[in-house]
Jmol script that loads the backbone (N, CA, C; Angstrom):
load data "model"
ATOM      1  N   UNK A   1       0.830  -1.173   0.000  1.00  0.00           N
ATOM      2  CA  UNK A   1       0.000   0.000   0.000  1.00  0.00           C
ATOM      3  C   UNK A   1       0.884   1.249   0.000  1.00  0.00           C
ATOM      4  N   UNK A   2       0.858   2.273  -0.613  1.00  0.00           N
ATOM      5  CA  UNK A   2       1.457   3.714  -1.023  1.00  0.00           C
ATOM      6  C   UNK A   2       0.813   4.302   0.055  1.00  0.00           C
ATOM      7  N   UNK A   3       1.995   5.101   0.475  1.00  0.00           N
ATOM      8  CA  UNK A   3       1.259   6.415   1.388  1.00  0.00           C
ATOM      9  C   UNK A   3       1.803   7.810   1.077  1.00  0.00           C
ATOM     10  N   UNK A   4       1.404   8.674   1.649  1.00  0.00           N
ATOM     11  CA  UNK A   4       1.542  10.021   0.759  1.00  0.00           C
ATOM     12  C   UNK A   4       2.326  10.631   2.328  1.00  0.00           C
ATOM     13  N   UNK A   5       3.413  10.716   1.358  1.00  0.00           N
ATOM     14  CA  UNK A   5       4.851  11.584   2.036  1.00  0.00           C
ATOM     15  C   UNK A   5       4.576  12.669   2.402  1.00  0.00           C
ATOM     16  N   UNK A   6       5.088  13.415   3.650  1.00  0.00           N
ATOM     17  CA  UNK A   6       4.866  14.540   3.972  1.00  0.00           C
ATOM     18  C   UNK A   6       6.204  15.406   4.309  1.00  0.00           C
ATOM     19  N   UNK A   7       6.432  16.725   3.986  1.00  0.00           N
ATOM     20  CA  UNK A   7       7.565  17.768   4.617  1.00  0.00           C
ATOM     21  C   UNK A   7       7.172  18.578   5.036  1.00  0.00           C
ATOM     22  N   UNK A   8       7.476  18.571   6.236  1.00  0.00           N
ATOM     23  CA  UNK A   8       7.531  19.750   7.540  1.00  0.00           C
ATOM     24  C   UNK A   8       8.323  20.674   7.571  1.00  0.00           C
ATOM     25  N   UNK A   9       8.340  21.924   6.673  1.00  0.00           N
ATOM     26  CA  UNK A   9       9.775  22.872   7.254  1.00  0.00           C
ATOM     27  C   UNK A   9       9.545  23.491   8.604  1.00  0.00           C
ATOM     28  N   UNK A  10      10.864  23.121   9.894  1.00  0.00           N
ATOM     29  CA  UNK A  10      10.761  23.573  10.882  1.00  0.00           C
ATOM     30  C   UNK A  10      11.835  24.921  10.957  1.00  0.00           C
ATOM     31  N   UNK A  11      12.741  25.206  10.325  1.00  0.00           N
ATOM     32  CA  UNK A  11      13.518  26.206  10.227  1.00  0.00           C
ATOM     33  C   UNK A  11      14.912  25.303   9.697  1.00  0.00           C
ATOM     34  N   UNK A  12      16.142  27.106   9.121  1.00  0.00           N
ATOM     35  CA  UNK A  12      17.367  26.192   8.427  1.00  0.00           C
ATOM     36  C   UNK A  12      16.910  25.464   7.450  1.00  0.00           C
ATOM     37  N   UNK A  13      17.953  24.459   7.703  1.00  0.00           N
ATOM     38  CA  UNK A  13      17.404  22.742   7.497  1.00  0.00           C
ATOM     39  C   UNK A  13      16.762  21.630   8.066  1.00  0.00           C
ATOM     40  N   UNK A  14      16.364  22.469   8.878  1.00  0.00           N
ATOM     41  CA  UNK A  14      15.415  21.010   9.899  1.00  0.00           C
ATOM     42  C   UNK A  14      13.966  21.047   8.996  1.00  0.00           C
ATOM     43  N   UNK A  15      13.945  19.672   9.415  1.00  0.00           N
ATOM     44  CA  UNK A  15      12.488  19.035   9.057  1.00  0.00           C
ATOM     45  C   UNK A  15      11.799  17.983   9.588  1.00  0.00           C
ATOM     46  N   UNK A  16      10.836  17.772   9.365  1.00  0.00           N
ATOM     47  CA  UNK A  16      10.114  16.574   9.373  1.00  0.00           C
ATOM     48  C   UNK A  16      10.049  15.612   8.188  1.00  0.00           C
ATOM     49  N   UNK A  17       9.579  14.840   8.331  1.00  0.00           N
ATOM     50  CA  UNK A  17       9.343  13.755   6.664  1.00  0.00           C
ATOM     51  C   UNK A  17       8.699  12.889   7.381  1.00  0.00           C
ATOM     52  N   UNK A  18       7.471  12.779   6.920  1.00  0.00           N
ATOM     53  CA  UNK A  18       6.661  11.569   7.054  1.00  0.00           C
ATOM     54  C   UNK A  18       5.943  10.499   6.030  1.00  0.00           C
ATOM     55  N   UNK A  19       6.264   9.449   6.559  1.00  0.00           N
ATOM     56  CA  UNK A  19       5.601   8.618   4.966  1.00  0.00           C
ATOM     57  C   UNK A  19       5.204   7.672   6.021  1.00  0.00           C
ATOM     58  N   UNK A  20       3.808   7.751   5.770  1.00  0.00           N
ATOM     59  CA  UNK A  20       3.318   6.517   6.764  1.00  0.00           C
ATOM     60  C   UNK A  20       3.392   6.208   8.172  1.00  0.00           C
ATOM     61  N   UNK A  21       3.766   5.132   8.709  1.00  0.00           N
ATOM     62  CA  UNK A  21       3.902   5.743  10.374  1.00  0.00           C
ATOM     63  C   UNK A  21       5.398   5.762  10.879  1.00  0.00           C
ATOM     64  N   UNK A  22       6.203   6.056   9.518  1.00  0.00           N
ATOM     65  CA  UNK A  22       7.487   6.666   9.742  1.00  0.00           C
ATOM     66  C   UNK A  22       7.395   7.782   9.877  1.00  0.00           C
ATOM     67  N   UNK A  23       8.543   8.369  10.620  1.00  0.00           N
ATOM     68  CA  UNK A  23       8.825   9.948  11.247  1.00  0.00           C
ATOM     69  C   UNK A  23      10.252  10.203  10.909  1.00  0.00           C
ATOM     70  N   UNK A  24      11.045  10.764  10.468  1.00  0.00           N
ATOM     71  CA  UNK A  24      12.226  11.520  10.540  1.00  0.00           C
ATOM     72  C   UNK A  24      12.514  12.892  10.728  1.00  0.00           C
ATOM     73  N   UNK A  25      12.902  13.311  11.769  1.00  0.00           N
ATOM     74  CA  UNK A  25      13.274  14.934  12.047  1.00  0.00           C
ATOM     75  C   UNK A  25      14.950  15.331  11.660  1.00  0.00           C
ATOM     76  N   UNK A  26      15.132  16.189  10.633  1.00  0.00           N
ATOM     77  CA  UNK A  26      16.470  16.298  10.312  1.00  0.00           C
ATOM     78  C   UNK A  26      16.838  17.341  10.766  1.00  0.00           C
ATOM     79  N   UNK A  27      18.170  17.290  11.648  1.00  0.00           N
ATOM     80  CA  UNK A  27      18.509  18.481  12.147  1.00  0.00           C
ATOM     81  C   UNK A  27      17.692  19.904  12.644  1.00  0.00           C
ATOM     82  N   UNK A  28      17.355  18.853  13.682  1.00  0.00           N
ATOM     83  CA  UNK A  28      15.717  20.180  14.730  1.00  0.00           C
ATOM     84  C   UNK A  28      16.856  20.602  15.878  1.00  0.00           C
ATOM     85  N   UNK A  29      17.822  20.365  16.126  1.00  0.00           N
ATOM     86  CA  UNK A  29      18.505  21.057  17.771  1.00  0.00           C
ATOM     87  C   UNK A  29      19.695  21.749  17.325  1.00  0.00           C
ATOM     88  N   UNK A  30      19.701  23.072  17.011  1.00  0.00           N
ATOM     89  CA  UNK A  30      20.788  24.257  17.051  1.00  0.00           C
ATOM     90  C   UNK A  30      20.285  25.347  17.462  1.00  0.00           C
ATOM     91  N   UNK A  31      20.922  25.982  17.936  1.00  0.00           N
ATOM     92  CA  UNK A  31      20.810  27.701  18.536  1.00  0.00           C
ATOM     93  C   UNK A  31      21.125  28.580  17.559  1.00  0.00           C
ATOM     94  N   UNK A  32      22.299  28.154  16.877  1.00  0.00           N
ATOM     95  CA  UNK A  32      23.212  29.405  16.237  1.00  0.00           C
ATOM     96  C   UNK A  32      22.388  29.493  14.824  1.00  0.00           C
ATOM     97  N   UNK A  33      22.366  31.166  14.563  1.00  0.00           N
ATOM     98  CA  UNK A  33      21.297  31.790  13.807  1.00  0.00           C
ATOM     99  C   UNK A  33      22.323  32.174  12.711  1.00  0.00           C
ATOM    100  N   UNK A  34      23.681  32.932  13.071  1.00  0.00           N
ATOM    101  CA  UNK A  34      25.007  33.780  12.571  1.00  0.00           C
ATOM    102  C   UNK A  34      24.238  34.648  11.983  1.00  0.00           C
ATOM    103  N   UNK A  35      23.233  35.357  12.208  1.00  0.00           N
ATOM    104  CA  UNK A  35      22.519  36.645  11.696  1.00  0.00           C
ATOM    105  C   UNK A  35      21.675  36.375  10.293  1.00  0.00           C
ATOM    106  N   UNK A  36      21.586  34.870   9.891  1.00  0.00           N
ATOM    107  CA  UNK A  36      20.813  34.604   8.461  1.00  0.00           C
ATOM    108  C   UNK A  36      20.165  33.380   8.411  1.00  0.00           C
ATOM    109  N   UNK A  37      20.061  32.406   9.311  1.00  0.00           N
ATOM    110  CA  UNK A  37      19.023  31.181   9.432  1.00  0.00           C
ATOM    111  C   UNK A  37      18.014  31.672  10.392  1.00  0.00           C
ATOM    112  N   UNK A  38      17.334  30.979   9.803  1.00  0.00           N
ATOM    113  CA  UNK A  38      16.178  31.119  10.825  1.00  0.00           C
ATOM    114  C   UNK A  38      16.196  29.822  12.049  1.00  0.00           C
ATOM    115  N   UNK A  39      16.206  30.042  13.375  1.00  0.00           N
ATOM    116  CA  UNK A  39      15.756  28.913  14.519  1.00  0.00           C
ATOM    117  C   UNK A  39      14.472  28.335  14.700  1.00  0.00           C
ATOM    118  N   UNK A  40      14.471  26.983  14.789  1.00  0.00           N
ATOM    119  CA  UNK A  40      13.603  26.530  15.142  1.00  0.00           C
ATOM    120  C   UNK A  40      12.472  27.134  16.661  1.00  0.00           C
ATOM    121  N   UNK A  41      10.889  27.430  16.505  1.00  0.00           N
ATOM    122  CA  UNK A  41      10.446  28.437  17.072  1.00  0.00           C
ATOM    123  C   UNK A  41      10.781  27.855  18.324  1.00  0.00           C
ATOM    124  N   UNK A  42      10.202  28.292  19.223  1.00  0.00           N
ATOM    125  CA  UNK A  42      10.680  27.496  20.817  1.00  0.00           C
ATOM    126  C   UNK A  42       9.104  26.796  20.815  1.00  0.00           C
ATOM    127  N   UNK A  43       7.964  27.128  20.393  1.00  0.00           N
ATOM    128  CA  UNK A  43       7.064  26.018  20.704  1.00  0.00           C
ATOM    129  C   UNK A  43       7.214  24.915  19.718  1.00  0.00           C
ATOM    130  N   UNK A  44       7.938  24.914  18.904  1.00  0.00           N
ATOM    131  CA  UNK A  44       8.244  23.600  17.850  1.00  0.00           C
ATOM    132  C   UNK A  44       9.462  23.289  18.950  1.00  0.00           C
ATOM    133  N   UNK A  45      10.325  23.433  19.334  1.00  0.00           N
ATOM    134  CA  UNK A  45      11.108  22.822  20.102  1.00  0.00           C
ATOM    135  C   UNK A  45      10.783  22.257  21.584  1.00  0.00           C
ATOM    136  N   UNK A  46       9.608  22.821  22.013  1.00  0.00           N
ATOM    137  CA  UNK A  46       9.220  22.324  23.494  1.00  0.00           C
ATOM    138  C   UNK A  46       8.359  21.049  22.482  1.00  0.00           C
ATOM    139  N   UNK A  47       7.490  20.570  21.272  1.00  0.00           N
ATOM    140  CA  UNK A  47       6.583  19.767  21.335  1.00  0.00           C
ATOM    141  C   UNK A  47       7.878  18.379  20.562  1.00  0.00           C
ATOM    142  N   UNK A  48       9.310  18.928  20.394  1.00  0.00           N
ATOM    143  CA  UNK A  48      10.126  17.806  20.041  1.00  0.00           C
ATOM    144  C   UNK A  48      10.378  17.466  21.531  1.00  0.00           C
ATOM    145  N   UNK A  49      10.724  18.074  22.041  1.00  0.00           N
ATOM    146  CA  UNK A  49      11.122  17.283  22.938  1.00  0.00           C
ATOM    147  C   UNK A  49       9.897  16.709  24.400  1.00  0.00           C
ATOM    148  N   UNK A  50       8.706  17.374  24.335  1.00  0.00           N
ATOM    149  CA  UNK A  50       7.272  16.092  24.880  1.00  0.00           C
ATOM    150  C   UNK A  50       7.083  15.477  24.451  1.00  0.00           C
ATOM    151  N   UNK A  51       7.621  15.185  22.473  1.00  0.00           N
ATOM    152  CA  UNK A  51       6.548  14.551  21.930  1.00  0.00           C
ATOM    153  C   UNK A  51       5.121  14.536  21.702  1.00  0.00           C
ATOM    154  N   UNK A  52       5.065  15.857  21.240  1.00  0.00           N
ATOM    155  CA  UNK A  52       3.491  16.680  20.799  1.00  0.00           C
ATOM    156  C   UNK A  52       3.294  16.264  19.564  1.00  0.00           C
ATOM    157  N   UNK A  53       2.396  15.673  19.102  1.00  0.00           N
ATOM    158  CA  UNK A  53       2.128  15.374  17.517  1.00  0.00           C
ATOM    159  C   UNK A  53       2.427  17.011  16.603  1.00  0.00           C
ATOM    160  N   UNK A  54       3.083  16.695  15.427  1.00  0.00           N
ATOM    161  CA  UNK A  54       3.044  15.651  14.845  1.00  0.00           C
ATOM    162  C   UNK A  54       4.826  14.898  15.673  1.00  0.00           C
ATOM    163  N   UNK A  55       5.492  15.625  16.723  1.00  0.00           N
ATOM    164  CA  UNK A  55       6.572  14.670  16.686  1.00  0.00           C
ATOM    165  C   UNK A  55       6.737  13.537  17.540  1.00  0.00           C
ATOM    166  N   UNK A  56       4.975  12.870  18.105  1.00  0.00           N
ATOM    167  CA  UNK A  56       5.545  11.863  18.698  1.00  0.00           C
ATOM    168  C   UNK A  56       5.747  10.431  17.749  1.00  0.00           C
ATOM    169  N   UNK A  57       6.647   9.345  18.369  1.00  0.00           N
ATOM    170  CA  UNK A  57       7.101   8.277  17.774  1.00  0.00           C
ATOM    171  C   UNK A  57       7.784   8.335  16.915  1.00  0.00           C
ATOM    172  N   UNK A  58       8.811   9.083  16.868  1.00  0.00           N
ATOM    173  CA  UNK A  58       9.950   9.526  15.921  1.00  0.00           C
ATOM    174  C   UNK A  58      10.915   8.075  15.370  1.00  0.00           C
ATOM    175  N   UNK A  59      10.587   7.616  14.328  1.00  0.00           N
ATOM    176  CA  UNK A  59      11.661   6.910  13.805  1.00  0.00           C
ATOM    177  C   UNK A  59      13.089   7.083  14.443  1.00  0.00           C
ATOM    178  N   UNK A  60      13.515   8.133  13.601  1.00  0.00           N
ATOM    179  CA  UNK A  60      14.882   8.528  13.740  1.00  0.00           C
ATOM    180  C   UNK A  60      15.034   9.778  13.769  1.00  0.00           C
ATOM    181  N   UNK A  61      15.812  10.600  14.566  1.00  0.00           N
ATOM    182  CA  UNK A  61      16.384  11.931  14.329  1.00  0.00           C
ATOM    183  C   UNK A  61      18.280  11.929  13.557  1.00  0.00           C
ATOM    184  N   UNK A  62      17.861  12.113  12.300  1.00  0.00           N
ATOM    185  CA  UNK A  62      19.250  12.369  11.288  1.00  0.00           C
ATOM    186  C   UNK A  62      20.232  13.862  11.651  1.00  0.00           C
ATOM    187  N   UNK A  63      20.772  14.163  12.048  1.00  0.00           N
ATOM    188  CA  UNK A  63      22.049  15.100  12.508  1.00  0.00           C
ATOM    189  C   UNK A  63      22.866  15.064  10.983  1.00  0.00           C
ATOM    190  N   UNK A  64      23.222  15.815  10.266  1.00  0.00           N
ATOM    191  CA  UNK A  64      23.420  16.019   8.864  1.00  0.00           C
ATOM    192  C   UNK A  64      25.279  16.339   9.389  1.00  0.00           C
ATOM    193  N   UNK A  65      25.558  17.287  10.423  1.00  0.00           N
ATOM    194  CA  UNK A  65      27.139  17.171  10.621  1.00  0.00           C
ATOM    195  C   UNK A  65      27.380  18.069  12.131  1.00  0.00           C
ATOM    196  N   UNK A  66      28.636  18.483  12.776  1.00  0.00           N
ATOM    197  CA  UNK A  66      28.174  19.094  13.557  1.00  0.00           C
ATOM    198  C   UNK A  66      28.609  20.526  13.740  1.00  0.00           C
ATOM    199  N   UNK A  67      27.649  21.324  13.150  1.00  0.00           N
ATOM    200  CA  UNK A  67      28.150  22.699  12.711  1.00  0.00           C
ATOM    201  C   UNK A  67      26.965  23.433  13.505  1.00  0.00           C
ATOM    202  N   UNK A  68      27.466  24.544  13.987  1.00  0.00           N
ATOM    203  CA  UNK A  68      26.014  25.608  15.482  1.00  0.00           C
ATOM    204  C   UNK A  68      24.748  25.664  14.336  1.00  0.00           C
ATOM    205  N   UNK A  69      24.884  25.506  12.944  1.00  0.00           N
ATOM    206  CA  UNK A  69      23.657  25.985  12.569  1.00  0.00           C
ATOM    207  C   UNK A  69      22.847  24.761  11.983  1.00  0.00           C
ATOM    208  N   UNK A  70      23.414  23.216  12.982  1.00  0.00           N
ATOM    209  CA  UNK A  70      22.631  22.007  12.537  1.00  0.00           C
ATOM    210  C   UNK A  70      22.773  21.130  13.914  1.00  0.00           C
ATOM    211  N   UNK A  71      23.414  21.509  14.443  1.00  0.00           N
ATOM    212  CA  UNK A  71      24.318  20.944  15.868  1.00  0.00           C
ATOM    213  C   UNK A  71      23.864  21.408  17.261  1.00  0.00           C
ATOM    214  N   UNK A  72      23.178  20.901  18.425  1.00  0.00           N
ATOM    215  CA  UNK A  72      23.555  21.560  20.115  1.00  0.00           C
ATOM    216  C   UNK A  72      23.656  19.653  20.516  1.00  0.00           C
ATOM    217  N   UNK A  73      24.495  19.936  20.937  1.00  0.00           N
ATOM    218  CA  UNK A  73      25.005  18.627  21.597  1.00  0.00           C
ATOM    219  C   UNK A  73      23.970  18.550  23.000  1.00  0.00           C
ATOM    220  N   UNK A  74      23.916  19.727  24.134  1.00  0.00           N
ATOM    221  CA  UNK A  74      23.177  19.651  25.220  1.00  0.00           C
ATOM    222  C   UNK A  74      21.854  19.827  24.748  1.00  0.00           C
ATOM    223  N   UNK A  75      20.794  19.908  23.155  1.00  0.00           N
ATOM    224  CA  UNK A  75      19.682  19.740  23.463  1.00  0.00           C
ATOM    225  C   UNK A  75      19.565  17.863  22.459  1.00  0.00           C
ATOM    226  N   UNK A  76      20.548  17.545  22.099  1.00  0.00           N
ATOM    227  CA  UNK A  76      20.480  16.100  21.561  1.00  0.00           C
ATOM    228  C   UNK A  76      20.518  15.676  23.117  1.00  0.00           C
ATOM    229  N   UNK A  77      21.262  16.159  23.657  1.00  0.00           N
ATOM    230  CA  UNK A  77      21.166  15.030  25.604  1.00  0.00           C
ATOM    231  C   UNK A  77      19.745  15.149  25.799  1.00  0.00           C
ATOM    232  N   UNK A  78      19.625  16.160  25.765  1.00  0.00           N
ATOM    233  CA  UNK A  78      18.107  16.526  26.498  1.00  0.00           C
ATOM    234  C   UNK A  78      17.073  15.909  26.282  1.00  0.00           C
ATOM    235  N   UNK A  79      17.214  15.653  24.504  1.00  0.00           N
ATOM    236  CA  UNK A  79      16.049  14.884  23.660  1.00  0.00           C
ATOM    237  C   UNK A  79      15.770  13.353  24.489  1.00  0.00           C
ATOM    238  N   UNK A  80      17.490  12.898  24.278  1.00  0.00           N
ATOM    239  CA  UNK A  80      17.679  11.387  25.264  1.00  0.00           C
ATOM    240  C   UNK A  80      16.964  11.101  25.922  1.00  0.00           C
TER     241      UNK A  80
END
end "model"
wireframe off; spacefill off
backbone 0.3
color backbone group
C-alpha cells in the first residue's frame, strides 16, 4: 500500500518527513542563527522534545554534521 509523504519545514534545514507511520526529524537542535538562518520556534522545540504530535514516535532523528547551525550537543542530551 502507497502512502503520501509529507515535509515539515521547521527552520534552516530542519524538518520533518513523514511517509506513513514513519517519522524523521532532520537536524531540529541548534541555537546558532550567525545573523541569516532562521531557529527553530521554541514552541516547535518544546513539542520535540514532549513529543506533541506531529513529533511523537519519531523513527529517527538524522544530525546532517556538527556545525552551530545544525548541531547543540546539550539539546540532543536533552532529547535522550
Amino acid at each position: 500500500m502507497a502512502h503520501q509523504a509529507s515535509v515539515t519545514y521547521l527552520a534552516n534545514e530542519a524538518v520533518l518527513i513523514t511517509n506513513g507511520d514513519k517519522k524523521v526529524l532532520f537536524d531540529p537542535f541548534f541555537h546558532k542563527a550567525f545573523g541569516i538562518y532562521q531557529l527553530v520556534p521554541e514552541d516547535t522545540q518544546q513539542a520535540i522534545f514532549t513529543g506533541t504530535p506531529p513529533f511523537d514516535n519519531l523513527t529517527a532523528i538524522f544530525i546532517s554534521h556538527a556545525h552551530g547551525d545544525h548541531f547543540a550537543a546539550d539539546d540532543v542530551l536533552k532529547y535522550l
